[in-house]
C-alpha positions as CSV (number, residue, x, y, z in Angstrom):
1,X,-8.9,13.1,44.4
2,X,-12.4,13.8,44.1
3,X,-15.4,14.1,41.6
4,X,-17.1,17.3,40.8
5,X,-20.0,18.4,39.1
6,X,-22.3,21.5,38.6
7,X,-24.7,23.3,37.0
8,X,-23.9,27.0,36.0
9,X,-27.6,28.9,35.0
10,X,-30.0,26.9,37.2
11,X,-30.7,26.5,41.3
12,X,-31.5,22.6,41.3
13,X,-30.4,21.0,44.7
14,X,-32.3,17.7,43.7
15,X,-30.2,17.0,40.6
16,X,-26.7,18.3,42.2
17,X,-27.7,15.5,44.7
18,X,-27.9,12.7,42.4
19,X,-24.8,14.0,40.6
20,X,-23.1,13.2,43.6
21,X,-24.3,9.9,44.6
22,X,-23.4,8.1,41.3
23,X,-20.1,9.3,41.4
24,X,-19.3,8.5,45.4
25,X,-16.3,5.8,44.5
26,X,-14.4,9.0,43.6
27,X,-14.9,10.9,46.9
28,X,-16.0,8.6,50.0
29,X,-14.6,10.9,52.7
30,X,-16.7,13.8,52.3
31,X,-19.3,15.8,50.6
32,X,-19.8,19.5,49.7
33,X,-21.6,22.0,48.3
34,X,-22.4,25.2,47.3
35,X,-26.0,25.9,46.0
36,X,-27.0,30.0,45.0
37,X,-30.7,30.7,44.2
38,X,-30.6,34.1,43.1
39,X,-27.6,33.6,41.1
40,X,-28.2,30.3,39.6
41,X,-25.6,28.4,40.8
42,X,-25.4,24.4,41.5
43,X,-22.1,23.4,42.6
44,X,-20.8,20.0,44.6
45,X,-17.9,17.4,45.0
46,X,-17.2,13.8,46.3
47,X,-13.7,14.3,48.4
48,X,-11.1,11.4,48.6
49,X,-8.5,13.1,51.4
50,X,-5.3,12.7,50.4
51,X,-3.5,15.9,51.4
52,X,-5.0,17.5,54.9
53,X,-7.8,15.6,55.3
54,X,-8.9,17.9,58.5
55,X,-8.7,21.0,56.7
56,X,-8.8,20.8,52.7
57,X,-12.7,20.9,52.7
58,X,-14.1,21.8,49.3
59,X,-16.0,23.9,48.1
60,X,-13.3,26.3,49.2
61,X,-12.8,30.3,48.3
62,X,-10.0,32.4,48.2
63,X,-8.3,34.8,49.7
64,X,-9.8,37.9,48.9
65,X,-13.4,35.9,49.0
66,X,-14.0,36.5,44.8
67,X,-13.3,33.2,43.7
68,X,-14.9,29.9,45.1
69,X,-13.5,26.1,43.7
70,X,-14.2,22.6,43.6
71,X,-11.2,20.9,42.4
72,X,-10.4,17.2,41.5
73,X,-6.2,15.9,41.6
74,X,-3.6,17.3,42.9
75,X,-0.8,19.8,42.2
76,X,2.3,18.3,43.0
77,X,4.7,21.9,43.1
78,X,1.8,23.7,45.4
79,X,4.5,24.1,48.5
80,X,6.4,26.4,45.5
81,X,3.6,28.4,44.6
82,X,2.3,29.0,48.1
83,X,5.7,29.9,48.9
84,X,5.3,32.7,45.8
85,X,2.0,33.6,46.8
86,X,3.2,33.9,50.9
87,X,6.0,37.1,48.8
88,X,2.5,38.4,47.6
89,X,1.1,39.2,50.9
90,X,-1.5,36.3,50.3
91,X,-2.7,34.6,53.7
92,X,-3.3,30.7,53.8
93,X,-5.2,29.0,56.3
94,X,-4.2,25.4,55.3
95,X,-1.6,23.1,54.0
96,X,-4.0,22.2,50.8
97,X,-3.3,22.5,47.9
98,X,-6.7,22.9,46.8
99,X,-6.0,26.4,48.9
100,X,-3.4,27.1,47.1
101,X,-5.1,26.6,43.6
102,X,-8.2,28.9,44.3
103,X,-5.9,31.7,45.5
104,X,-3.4,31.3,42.1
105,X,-6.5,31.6,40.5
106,X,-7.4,34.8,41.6
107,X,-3.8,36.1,41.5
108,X,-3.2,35.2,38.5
109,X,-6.5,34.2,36.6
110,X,-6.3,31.4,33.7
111,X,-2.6,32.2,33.4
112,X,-2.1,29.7,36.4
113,X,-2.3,26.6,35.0
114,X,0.7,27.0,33.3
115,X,2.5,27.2,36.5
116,X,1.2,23.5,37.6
117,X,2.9,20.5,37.8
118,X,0.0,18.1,38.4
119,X,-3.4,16.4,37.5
120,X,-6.8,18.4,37.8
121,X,-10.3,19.0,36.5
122,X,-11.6,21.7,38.3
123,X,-14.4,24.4,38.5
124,X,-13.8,28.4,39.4
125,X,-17.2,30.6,40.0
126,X,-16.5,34.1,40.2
127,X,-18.8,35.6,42.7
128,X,-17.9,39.6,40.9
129,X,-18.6,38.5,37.0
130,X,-20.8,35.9,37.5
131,X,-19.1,33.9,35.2
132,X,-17.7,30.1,36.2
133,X,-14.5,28.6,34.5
134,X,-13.9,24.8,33.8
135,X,-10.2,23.4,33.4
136,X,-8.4,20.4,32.4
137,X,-4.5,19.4,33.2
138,X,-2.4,19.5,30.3
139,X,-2.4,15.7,29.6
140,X,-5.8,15.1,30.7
141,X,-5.4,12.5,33.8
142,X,-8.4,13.7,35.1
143,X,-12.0,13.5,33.0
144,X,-14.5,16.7,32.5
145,X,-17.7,16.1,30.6
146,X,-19.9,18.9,29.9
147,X,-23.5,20.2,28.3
148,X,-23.5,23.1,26.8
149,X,-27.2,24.0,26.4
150,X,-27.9,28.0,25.9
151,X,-26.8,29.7,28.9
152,X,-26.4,26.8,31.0
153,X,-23.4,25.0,32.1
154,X,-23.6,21.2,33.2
155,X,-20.4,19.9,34.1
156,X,-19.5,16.3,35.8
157,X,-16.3,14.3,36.6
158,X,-18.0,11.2,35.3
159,X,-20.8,11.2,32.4
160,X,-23.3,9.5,34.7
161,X,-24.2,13.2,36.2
162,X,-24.4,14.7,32.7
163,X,-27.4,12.4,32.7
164,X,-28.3,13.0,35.7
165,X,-29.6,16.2,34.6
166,X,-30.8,14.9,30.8
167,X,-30.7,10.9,29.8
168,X,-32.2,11.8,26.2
169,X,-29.0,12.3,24.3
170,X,-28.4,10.8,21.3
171,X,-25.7,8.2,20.1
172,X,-23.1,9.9,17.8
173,X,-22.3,7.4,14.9
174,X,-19.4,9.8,13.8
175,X,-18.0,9.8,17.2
176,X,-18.2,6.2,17.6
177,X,-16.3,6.4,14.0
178,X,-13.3,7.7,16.5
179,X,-13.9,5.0,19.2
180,X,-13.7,1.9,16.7
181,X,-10.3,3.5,15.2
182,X,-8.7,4.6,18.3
183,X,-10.2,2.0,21.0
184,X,-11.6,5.6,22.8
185,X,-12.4,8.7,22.1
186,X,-10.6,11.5,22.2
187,X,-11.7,14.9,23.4
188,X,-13.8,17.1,22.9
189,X,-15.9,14.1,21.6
190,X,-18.0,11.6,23.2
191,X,-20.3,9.0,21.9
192,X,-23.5,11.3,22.6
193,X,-24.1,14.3,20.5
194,X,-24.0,17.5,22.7
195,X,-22.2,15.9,25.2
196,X,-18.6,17.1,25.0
197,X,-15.2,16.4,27.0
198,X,-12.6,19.1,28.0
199,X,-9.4,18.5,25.8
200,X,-6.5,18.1,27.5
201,X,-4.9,21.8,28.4
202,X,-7.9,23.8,28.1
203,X,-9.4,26.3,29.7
204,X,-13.4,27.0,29.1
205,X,-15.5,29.6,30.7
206,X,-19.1,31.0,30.3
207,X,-20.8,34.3,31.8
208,X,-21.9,37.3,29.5
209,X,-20.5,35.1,26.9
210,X,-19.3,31.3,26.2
211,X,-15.5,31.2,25.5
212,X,-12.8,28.6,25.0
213,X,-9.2,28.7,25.4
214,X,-6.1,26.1,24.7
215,X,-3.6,27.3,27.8
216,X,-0.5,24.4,26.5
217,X,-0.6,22.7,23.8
218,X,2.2,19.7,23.2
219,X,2.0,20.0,19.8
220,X,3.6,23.6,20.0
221,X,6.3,22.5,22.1
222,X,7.4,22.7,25.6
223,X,5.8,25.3,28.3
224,X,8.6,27.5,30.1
225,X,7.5,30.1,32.6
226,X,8.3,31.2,35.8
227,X,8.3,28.0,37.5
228,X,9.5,25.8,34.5
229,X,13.2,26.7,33.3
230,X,14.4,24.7,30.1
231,X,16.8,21.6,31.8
232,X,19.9,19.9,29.9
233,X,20.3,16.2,29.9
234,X,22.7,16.5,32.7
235,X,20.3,17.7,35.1
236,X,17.3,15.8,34.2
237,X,18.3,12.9,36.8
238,X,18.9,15.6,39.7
239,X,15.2,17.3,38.7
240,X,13.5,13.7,38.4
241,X,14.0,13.3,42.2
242,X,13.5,16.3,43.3
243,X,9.8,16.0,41.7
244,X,9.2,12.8,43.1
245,X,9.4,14.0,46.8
246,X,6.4,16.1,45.6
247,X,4.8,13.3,44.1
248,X,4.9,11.5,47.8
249,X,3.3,14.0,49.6
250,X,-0.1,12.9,51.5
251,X,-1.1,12.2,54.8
252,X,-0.9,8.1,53.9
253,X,2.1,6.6,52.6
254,X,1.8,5.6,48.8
255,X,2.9,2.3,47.0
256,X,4.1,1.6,44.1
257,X,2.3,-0.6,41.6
258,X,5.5,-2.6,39.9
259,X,6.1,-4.3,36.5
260,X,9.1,-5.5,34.9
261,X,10.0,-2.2,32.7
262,X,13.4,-0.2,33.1
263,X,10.7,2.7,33.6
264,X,9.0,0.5,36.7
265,X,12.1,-0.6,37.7
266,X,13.9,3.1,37.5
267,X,11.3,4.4,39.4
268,X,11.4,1.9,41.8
269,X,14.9,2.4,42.5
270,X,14.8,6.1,42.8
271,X,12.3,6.0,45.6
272,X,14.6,4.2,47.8
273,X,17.4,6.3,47.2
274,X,14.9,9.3,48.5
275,X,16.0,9.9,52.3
276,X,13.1,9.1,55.0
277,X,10.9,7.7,51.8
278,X,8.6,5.8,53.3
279,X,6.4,3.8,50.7
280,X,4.4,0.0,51.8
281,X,5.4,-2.8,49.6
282,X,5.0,-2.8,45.6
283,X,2.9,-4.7,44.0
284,X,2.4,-6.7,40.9
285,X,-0.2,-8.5,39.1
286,X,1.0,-11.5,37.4
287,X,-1.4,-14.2,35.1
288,X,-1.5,-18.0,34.8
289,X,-0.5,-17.6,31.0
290,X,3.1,-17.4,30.5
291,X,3.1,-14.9,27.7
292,X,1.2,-12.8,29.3
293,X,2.7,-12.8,33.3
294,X,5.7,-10.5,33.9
295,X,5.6,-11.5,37.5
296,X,8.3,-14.5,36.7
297,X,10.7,-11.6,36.5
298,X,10.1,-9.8,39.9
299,X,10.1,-12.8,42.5
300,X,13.2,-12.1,44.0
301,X,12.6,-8.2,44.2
302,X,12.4,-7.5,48.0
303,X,9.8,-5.9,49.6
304,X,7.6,-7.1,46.5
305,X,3.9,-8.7,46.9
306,X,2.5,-10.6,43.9
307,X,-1.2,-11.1,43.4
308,X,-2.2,-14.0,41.0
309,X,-5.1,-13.3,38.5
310,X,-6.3,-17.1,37.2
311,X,-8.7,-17.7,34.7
312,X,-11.8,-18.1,37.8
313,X,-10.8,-14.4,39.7
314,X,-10.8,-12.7,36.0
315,X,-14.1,-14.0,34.9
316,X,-15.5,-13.2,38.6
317,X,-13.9,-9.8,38.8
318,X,-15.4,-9.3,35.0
319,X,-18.7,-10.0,36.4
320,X,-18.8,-7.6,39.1
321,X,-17.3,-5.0,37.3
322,X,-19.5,-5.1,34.4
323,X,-22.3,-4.1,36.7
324,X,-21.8,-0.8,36.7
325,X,-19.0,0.0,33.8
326,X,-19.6,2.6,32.1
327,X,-16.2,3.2,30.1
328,X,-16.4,4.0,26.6
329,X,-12.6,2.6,26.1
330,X,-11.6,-0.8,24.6
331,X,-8.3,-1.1,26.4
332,X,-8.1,-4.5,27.0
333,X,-5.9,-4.1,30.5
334,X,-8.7,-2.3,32.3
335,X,-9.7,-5.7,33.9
336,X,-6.2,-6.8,35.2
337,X,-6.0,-3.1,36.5
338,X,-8.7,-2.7,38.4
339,X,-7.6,-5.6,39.9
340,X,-4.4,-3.7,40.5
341,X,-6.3,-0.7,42.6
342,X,-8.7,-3.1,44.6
343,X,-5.0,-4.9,45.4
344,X,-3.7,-1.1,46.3
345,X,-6.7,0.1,48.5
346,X,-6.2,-2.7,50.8
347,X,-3.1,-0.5,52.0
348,X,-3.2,3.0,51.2
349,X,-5.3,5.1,48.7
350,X,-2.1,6.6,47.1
351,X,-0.4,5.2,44.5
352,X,2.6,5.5,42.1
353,X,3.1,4.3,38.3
354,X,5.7,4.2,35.6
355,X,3.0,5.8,33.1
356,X,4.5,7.9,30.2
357,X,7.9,6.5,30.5
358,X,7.3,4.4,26.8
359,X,5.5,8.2,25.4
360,X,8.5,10.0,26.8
361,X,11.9,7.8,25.4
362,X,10.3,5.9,22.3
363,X,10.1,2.7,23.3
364,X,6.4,1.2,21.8
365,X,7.2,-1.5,19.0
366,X,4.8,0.7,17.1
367,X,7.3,3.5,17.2
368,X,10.0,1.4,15.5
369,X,7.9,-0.3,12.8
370,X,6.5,3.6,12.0
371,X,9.9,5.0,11.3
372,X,10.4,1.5,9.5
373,X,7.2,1.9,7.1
374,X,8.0,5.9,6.8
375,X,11.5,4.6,5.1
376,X,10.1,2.0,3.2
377,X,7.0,4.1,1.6
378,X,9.7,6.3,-0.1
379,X,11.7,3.5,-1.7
380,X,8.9,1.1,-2.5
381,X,6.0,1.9,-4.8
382,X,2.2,1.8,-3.4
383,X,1.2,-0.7,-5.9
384,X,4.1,-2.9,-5.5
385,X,3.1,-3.0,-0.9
386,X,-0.6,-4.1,-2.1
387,X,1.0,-7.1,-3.7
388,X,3.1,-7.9,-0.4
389,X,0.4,-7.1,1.7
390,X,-1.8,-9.7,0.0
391,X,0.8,-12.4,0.0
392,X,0.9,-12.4,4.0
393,X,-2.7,-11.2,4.8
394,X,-3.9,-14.5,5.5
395,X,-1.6,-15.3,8.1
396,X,-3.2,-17.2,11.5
397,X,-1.6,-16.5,14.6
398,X,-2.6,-17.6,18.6
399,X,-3.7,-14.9,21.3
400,X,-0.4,-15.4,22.9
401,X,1.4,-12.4,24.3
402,X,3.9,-10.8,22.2
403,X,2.9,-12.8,19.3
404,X,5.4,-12.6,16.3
405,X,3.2,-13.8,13.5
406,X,0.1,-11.7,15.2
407,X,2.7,-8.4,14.6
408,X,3.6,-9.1,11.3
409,X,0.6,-9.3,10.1
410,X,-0.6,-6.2,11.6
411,X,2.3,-4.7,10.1
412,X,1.7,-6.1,6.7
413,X,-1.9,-5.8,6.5
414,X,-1.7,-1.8,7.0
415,X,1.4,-1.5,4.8
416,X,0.0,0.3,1.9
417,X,-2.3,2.7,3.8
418,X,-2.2,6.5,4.9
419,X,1.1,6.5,7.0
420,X,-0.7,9.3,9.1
421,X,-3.6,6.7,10.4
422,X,-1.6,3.4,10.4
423,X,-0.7,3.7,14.1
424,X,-4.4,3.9,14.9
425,X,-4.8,0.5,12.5
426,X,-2.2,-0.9,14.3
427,X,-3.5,-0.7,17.6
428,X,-6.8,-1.5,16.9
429,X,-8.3,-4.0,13.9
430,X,-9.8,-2.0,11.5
431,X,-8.9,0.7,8.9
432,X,-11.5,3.4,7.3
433,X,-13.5,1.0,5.0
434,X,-14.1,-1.4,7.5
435,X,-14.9,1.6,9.9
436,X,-17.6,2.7,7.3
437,X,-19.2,-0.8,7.0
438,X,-19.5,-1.3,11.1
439,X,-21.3,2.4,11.3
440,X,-23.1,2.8,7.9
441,X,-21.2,6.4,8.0
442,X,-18.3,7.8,5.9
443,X,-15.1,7.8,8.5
444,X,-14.0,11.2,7.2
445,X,-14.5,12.5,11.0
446,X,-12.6,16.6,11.6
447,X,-10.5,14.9,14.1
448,X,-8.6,12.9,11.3
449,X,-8.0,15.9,9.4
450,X,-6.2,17.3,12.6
451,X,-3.9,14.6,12.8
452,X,-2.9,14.9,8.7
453,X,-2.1,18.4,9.5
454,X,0.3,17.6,12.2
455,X,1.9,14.8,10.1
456,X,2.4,17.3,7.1
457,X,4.1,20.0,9.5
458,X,6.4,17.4,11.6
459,X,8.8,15.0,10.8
460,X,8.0,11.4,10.9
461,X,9.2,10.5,14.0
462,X,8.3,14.2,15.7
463,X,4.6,13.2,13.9
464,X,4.9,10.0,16.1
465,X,6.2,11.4,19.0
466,X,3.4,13.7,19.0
467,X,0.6,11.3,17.9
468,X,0.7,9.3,21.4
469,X,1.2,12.1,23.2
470,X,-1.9,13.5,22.0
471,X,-4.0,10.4,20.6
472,X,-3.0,7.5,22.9
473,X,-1.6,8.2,26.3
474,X,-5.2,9.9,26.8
475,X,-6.5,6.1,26.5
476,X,-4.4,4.9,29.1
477,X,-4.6,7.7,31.7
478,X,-8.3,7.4,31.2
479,X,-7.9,3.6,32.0
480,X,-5.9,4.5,35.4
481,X,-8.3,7.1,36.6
482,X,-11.0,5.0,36.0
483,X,-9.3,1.9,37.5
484,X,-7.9,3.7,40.1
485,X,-11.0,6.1,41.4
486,X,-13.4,3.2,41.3
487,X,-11.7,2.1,43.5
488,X,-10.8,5.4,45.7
489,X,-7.5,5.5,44.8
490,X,-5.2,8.4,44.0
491,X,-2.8,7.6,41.3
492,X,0.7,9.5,40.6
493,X,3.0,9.0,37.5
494,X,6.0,10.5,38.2
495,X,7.6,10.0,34.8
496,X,4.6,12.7,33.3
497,X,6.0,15.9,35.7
498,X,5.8,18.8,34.0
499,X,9.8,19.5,33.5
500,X,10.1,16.0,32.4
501,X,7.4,16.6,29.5
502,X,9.0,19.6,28.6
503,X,12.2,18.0,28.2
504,X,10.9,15.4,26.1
505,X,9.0,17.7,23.7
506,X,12.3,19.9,23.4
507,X,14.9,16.9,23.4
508,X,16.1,16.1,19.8
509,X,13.5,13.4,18.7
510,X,16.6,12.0,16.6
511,X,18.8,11.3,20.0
512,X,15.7,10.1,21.7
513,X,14.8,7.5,19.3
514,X,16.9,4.6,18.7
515,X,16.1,1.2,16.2
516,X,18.3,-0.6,18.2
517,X,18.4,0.4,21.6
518,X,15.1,0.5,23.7
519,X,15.0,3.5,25.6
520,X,18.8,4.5,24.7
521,X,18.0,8.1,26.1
522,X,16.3,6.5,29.2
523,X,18.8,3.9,29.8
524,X,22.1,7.0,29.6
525,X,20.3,9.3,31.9
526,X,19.6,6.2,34.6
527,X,22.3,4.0,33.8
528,X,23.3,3.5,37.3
529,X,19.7,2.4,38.4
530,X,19.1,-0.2,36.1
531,X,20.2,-3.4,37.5
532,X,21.9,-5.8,34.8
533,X,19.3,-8.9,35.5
534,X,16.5,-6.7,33.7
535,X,18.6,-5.2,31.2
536,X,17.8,-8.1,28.7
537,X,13.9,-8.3,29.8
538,X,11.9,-7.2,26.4
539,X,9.2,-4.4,26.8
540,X,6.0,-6.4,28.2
541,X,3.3,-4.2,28.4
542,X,0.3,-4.8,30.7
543,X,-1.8,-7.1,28.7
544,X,-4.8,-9.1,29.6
545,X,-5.9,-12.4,27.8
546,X,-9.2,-11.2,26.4
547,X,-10.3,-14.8,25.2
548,X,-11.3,-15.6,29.0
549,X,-13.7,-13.5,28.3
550,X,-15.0,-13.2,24.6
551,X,-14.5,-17.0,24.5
552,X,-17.1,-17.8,26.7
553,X,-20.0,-17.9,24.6
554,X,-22.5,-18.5,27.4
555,X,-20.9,-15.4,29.2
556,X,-21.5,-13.1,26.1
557,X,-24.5,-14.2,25.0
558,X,-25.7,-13.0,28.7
559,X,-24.5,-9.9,28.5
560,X,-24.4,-8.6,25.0
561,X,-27.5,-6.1,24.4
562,X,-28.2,-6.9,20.9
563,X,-30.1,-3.7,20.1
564,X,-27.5,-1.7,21.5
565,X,-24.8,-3.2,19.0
566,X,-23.7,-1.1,16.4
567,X,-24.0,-3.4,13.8
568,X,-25.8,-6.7,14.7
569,X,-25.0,-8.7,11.8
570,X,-21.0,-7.0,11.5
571,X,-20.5,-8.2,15.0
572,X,-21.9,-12.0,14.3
573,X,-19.7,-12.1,11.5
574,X,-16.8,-10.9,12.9
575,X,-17.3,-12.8,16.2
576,X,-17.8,-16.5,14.5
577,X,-14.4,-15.2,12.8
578,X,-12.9,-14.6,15.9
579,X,-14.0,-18.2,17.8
580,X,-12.1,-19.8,14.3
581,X,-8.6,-17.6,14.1
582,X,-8.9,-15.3,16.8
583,X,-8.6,-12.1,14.1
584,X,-10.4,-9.0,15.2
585,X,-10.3,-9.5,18.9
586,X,-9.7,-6.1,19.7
587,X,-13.3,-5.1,17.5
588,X,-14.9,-7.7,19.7
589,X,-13.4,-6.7,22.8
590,X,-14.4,-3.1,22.0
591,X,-18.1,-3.5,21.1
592,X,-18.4,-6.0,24.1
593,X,-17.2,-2.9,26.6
594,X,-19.4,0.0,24.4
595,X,-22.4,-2.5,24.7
596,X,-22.0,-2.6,28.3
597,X,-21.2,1.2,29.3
598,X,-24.6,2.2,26.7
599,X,-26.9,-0.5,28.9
600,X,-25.4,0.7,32.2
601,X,-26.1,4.3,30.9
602,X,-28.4,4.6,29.0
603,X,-31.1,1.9,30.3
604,X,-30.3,2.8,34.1
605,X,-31.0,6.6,33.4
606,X,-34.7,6.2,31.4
607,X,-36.2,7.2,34.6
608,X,-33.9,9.0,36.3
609,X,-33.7,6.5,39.2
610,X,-30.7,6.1,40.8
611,X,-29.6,2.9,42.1
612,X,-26.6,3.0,44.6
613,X,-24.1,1.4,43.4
614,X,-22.2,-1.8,44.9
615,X,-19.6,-2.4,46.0
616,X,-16.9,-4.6,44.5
């Protein structure tokens, strides 16, 4: 794991250097560069060694010289493609598989990617054309912002270097449209105007001219090739190990960070069945809060350490992390999981998670009430669900987890809406109109349109299946690599290998899904490593009891920025709500984190002076 950044079109040492030093949690081991006056080109990267630490130094070129990369992640199936490349007469001088990247590169230009199994943002210059290509793994685990201005290219793993070079952007009200409804914002967007992410599966490259290109897109369906063959349900269990031996390769042994869901638990399981596996003890976060702690489940697991966070450790954590967050996400959980990684790095900077097991086999409560409203929208008139919806809408509920009243009346308040944007309601507290009133801008944003189009051409639950693929899993892998790189930890999610995805896109969404069983398709294909004591435990995400936070009026009033809120007088409102019912805790929670990453941006940058950062 690493962070990388560059600037294609202009020789400037001084400002690569600063790109490096504010991103330094990402790569402590090393640091490299490559700097080109006659050609223009400003290239460097922060390594975190991982996988030959003596010999996987980056920058590195390939074979025949022509290409030269900086690369941040890891490709799992690189022994495969080596072993491909080694039939091609191409000569490798390491075990890396940042070698074995650059060198597919030049074999096989932008076609590569599709032959990856892995996580990567990473940066090609070709020394013949001139020309530098940027890239960004098919699910988008790994962040890559970029400027676009003319014939430059500014390109960083974290936004910070983007300002390194420029601190003048301006905020983008329509952009922050998409963070309020989605608690993030998806690619290509950010919250600045001219500063743009690379969506997930795309390739981009600029030289004589500036071109883009989608290599996979989910929404088309699954990506077969030369090293991807279509697999039946019967060999998905065979094929799930046989990844995960790739997934433990590094020169440290890995861990696994364990919760109480079958995905956790399958995963958990399968790596002790894997011969010679050697992995330290898992570990799980658990909370003083009942609702919210898991942990009550896993005490007898063996081999299992559990790490406490009280009300006193989140507030002090909170504290020290707000120092330098810059994170335009509002997932709540991002507290309780960089507690997770700090927890990790004591041991080993590798580490494994059960990420993309609810995406892959249906199992969010959102993706049953969905198929729930799409059946009831054709029976029962609009008019008639605005009457039922404002029968119930005044329902109070606690911040306890897994609140039943709290879900019903998220489910009852969106009930007459666009069934296209009501998973984005649900997640979050807000539909268009009060969108619009928080902004002062209509909420008609391009993206939306996209995501009408793929409802109209998909059934509902294909639509669904899609949408957090595409629209929500983003949030979360952007939590872990944050989470996780801050502090210099490489994080792997088994569950998210490519043949795995594949078979999930293909699979009949209709055997997948079940409004009965969780994980029906999950629980056949594992059956035998599931134990019966967590059979009858119900989903419990990771969730984080935001009140500790927003609750503390002293606390807030400290840190909020008040000319940096969106909407002063909005937020007062909705906050003074919030301390009465506790409605619209995921608004506040979201404009408390925005506030935060726009101070630590935008007011540390006015000068361009760069303050090291600390150390948690």
């Amino acid at each position: 794991m690493c962070a990388i950044f560059g600037i294609f079109g202009e020789y400037n040492p001084k400002i690569i250097k600063e790109m490096s030093l504010c991103q330094v949690d990402r790569g402590p081991d090393s640091t490299g560069f490559y700097f080109n006056k006659k050609k223009k080109i400003s290239l460097g990267m922060n390594r975190l060694s991982v996988i030959d630490a003596k010999n996987g130094a980056q920058p590195m070129t390939s074979f025949d010289k022509r290409i030269l990369t900086i690369f941040n992640g890891t490709i799992y199936n690189f022994k495969e493609i080596k072993k491909y490349l080694v039939g091609r007469s191409i000569q490798f001088r390491t075990d890396s598989d940042t070698e074995v990247l650059v060198n597919a590169f030049s074999f096989w230009g932008g076609k590569c990617f599709n032959y990856f199994d892995g996580m990567w943002a990473a940066a090609f210059y070709d020394f013949k054309l001139n020309s530098i290509t940027l890239s960004r793994d098919y699910l988008g685990q790994k962040p890559l912002f970029y400027y676009n201005n003319k014939n430059k290219l500014i390109f960083s793993s974290k936004i910070e270097g983007i300002f390194k070079y420029k601190n003048n952007f301006e905020i983008s009200k329509q952009n922050l449209n998409l963070y309020y409804q989605f608690s993030h914002i998806p690619a290509p967007y950010t919250a600045y105007k001219n500063v743009n992410q690379l969506i997930p599966g795309q390739i981009i490259t600029i030289g004589k001219k500036f071109k883009k290109k989608i290599y996979w897109d989910i929404e088309k369906g699954a990506d077969y090739n030369i090293f991807f063959n279509p697999k039946k349900k019967e060999e998905i269990e065979a094929t799930f190990d046989n990844n995960l031996k790739n997934y433990l390769i590094s020169d440290k042994q890995s861990t696994l960070a364990l919760s109480s869901g079958k995905d956790s638990q399958i995963l958990n399981e399968s790596l002790k069945r894997i011969e010679k596996s050697k992995i330290h003890p898992t570990i799980t976060i658990g909370f003083e809060e009942g609702t919210f702690d898991e942990s009550k489940y896993l005490k007898n697991i063996k081999d299992s350490e559990i790490k406490i966070l009280n009300k006193n450790k989140a507030q002090k954590i909170f504290k020290l992390l707000k120092k330098k967050l810059i994170f335009f996400n509002g997932d709540g959980s991002i507290l309780p999981t960089f507690f997770l990684f700090n927890e990790i790095k004591k041991k080993t900077n590798v580490s494994l998670t059960g990420d993309g097991g609810d995406e892959i086999f249906f199992f969010y409560i959102t993706f049953r009430a969905f198929y729930i409203l799409s059946v009831i929208k054709k029976i029962i008139p609009k008019n008639f669900l605005k009457i039922i919806k404002n029968i119930f809408v005044n329902i109070n509920y606690s911040n306890k987890y897994l609140n039943n009243k709290k879900k019903i009346y998220l489910f009852l308040k969106h009930l007459d809406k666009e069934l296209f944007l009501v998973n984005s309601y649900w997640l979050n507290d807000f539909d268009n109109n009060e969108i619009k009133k928080i902004t002062n801008t209509k909420n008609d944003h391009k993206l939306l349109k996209k995501i009408k189009k793929i409802f109209e051409n998909n059934s509902a639950l294909k639509f669904v299946q899609i949408y957090y693929f595409k629209f929500y899993l983003p949030m979360i892998l952007e939590k872990i690599d944050y989470a996780s790189m801050s502090n210099s930890v490489e994080n792997r999610a088994p569950f998210l290998n490519k043949d795995f995805i594949n078979f999930a896109i293909n699979y009949d969404v209709k055997k997948n899904f079940s409004l009965f069983t969780e994980k029906k398709l999950m629980t056949s294909i594992f059956n035998n490593r599931l134990k019966k004591r967590y059979s009858k435990i119900k989903k419990h995400g990771f969730s984080f009891q935001k009140d500790l936070i927003l609750k503390n009026q002293k606390l807030m009033k400290k840190i909020l920025d008040m000319k940096l809120l969106t909407n002063k007088n909005y937020f007062m409102n909705k906050y003074e709500k919030y301390l009465k019912n506790n409605k619209f805790e995921n608004y506040i929670w979201n404009e408390l984190i925005l506030n935060i990453s726009r101070k630590n941006l935008e007011k540390n940058n006015e000068n361009k002076k760069f303050k090291k950062n600390s150390k948690y």
